[in-house]
C-alpha positions in Angstrom: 58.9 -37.4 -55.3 56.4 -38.7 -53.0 54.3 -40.0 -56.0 57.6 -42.2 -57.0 58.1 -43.7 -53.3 54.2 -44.4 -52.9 54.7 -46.8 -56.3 57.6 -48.8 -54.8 56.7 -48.8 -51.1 52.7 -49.9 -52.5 54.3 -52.6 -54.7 54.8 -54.3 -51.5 53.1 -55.4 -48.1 53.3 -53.0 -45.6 56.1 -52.5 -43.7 55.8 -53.3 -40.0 59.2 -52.7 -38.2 62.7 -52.2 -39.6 65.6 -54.0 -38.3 69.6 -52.3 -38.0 72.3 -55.0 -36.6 74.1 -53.7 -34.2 77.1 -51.7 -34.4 75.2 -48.8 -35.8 77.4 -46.5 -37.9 76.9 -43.5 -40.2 76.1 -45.7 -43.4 73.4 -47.6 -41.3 71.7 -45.0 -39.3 72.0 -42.6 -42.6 70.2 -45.7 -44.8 67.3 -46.3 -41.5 66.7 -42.1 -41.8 65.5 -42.5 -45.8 64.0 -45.4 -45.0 62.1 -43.3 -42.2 61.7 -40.5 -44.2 60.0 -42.7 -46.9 57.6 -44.8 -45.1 56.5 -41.6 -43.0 55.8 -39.8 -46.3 54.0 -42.7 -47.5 52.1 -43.5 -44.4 49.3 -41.7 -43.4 48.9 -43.4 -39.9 50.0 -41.7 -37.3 52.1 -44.5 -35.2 55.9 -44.7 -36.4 57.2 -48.4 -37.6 59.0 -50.2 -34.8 62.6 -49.9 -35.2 64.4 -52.7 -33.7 68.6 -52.7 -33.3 69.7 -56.7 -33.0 70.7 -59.4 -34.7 68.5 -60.3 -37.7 67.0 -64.0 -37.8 66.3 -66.1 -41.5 62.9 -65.6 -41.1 63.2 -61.8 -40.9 65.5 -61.3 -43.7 63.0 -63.0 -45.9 59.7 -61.3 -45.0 59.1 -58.1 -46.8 57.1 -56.5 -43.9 60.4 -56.2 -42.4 63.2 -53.6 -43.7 66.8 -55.3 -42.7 69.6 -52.8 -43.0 73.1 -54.6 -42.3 71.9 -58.1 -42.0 74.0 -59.2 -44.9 71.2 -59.9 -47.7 70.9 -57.4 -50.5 67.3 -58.0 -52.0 65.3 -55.4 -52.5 62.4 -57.1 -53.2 62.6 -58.4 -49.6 63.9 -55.3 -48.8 67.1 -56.5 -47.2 69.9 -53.6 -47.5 73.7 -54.4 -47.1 77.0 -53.8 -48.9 79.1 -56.5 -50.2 82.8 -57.0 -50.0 84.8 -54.9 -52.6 81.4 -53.4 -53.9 82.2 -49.6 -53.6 78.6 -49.5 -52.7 77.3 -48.1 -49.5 73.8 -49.3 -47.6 72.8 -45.8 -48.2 73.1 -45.7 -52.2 71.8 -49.3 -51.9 68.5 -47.5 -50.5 68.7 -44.5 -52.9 68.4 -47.2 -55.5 65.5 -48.8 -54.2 63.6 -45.5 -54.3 65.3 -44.7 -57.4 66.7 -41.5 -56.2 70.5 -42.3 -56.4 70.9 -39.9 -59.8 69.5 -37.5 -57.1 72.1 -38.1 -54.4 75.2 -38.3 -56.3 75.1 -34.4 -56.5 75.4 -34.5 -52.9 79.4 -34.9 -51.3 77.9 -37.5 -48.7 76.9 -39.8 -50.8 80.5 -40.0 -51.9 82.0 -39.9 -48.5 79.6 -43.2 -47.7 80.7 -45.4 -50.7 84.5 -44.7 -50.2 84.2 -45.3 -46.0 81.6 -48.3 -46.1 81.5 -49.4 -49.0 84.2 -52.2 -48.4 87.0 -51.7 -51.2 90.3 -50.7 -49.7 91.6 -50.3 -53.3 89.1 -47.8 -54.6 89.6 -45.9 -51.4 93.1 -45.8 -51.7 92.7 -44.7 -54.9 90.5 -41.9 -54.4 93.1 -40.5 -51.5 96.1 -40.9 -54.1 93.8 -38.7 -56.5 92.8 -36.0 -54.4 96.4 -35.5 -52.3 98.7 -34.2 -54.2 101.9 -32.3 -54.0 102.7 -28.5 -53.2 105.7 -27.1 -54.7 107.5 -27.5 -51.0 107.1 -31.5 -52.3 104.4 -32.0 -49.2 100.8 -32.5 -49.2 98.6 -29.2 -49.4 96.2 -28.2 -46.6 93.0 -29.1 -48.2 94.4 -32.0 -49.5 95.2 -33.2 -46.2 91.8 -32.0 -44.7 90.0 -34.0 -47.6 92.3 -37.7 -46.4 91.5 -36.7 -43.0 88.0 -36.4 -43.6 87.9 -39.9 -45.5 89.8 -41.3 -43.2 87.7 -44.2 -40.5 89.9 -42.6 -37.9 88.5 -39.2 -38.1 84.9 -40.3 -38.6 83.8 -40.8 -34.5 86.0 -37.2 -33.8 84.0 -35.6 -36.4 80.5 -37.0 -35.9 77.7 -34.4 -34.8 77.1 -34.9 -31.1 73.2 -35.2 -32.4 74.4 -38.5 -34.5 76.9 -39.8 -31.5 73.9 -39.9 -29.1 71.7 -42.1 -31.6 74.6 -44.0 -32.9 75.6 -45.3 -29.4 71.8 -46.1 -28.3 70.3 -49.3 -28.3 66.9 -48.7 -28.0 65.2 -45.5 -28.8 62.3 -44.2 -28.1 58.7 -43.7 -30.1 59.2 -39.5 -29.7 62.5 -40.3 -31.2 62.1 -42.0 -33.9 59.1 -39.5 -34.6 62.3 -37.1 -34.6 64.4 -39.4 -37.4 61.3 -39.7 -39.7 61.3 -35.9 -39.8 64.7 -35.8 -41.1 64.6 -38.6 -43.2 61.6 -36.3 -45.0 64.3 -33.7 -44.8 67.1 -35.5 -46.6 63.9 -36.5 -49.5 62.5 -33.1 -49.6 66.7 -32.2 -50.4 66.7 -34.3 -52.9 63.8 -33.2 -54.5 65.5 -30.0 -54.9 68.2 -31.5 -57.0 65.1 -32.9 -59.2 63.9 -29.5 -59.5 67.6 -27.7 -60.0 68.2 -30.2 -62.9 64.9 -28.9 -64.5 65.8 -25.5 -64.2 69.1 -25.9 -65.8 68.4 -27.4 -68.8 66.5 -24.2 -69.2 69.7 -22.3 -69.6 71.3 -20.8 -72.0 74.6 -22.6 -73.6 76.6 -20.9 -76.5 79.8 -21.2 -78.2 82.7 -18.2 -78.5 85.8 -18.5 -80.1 85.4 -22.6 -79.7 85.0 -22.1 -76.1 81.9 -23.2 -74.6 79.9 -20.7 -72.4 77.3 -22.1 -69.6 74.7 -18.9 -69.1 72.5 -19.3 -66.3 71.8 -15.2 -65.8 68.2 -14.8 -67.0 67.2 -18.0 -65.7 68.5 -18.2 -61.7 68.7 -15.2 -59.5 71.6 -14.6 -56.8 69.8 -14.9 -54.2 68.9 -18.8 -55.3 72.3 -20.2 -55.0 73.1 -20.0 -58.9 76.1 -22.3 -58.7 74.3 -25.2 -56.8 74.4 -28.7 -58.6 75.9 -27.0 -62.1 79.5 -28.6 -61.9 77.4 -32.0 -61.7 74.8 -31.3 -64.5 77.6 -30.2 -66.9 79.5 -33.2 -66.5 76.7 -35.1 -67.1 74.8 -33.0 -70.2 77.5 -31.2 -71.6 81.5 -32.0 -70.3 82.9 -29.8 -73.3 81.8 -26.2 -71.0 84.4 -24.6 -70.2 83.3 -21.1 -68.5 80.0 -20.8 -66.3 78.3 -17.4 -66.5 76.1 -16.7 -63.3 74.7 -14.1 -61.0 76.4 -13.5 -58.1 75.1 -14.6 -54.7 77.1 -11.8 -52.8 75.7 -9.0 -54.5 75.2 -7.1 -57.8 77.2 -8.2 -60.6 78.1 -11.7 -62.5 80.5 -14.5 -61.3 82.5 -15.7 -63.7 84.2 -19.5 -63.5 86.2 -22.1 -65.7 86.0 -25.6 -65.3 88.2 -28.1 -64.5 90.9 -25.5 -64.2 91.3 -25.5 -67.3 94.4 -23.8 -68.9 92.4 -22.2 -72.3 91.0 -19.9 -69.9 92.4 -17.3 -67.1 90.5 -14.7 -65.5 93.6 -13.0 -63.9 93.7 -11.3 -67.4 90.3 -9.3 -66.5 92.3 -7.8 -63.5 92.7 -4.6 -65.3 89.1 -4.0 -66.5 86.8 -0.9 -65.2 84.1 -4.1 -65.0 85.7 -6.3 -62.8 86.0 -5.8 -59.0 87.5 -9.6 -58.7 89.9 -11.6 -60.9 92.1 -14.7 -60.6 92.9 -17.2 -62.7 89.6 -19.7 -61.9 87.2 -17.1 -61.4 86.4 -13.6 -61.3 83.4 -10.9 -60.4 82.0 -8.1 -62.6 80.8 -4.7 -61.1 77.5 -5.1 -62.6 75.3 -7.2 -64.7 76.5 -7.0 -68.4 74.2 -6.9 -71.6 75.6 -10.5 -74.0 78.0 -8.1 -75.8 80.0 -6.8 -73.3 80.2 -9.9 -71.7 81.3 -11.6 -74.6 84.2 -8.9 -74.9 85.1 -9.1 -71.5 85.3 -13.0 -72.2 87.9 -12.6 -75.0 90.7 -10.9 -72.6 90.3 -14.4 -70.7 90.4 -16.8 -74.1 94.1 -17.7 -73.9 95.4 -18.0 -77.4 
């Protein structure tokens, strides 16, 4: 990772001081910490850039020494960061793709979250609400459907900001020790994503097989409860193979297998295993075993869930 941003950030003069317009919100400030994060990893001086909150001048949005966030120029040769009208785009992917690390954040729900809030297209945001609130049998909107459109929503966003991001949001100058403090993150957020670079590796290392035409994701011998088995695999299936349909997995609570379908799915229910001396766990998405299982029991565990 920090061989990748050395290349881009060498390609170019050094950079002296980055510049946020003012009215600093979560796209911005999230943009100015991998920004941070990147020039800190590929810096070896000890002083931090100058960051600088104010109006951005001609001059400054064409010199390259200076990082612009917000000052309406996308270039990232000039490295001049923004989001146009009806884009979909945040600032923030615009900087992933600068350091050519968006694949890498899109398996993160933030990323997401940015596009739809900042990324200036009412329609696609709209959208995404219609999509994701739908109706409970009382005719209403379910709980976590509601909790996901209140969560998009611009109105929630200061009520649910981290008092840590309210007290740098709302300051207009900040101080050397602080932005030390944001560099650090911004190496957090990189390091983070470096871990997605490294899950994707791993999991093309898995084993995939086919059963009764069902497709069978096996990540058992490969990723050990304790190291969050289930991270980033929705993402990587979608990508590398859509056509799974059941994810095989140790369990991070304990002994035993998790079992889970995809896309709820209705070729598959789980609830079926309820009745098995293997099984401490079933419903209809998922379910747990007792202990691990050699391939053949699996597999004939798996057939009670096949729905014919």
């Amino acid at each position: 990772m920090k061989n990748k941003i050395d290349l881009i950030l060498n390609a170019g003069p050094g950079i002296k001081k980055a510049i946020v317009t003012p009215d600093m919100d979560r796209d911005k400030f999230t943009s100015l910490l991998f920004i941070l994060g990147a020039i800190s990893l590929n810096n070896s001086r000890e002083e931090s850039v100058k960051v600088l909150i104010k109006d951005v001048t001609e001059s400054e949005l064409d010199d390259p020494c200076v990082v612009v966030i917000g000052g309406g120029k996308t270039n990232h040769t000039l490295r001049c960061f923004d989001t146009e009208s009806d884009s979909g785009v945040s600032i923030t992917r615009e900087v992933l793709n600068y350091f050519d690390l968006f694949e890498l954040g899109i398996a993160k729900p933030w990323l997401e979250y940015l596009d739809l809030v900042f990324g200036k297209n009412p329609a696609a945001y709209s959208a995404m609400i219609a999509e994701k609130i739908t109706p409970n049998a009382q005719g209403g909107a379910g709980k976590r459907s509601l909790d996901f459109s209140m969560r998009l929503s611009k109105k929630w966003t200061p009520a649910s900001c981290p008092p840590l991001e309210s007290y740098f949001l709302q300051k207009l100058k900040w101080e050397k020790s602080e932005i030390s403090f944001l560099e650090k993150i911004g190496k957090f957020l990189i390091s983070d994503l470096d871990q997605v670079s490294e899950r994707r590796e791993t999991l093309e290392t898995c084993n995939t097989y086919t059963h009764k035409g069902i497709k069978i994701f096996d990540s058992t011998t490969v990723l050990p409860g304790e190291e969050d088995p289930t991270f980033l695999v929705n993402e990587f299936l979608n990508e590398a193979d859509p056509e799974v349909l059941i994810v095989v997995s140790n369990d991070d609570r304990g002994p035993g297998y998790a079992l889970f379908r995809r896309n709820e799915t209705d070729q598959i229910d789980f609830s079926q295993l309820g009745k098995s001396e293997e099984i401490v766990y079933s419903s209809k998405s998922l379910a747990k075993t007792i202990k691990p299982l050699p391939k053949r029991k699996l597999v004939k565990l798996l057939d009670l869930a096949i729905v014919d």
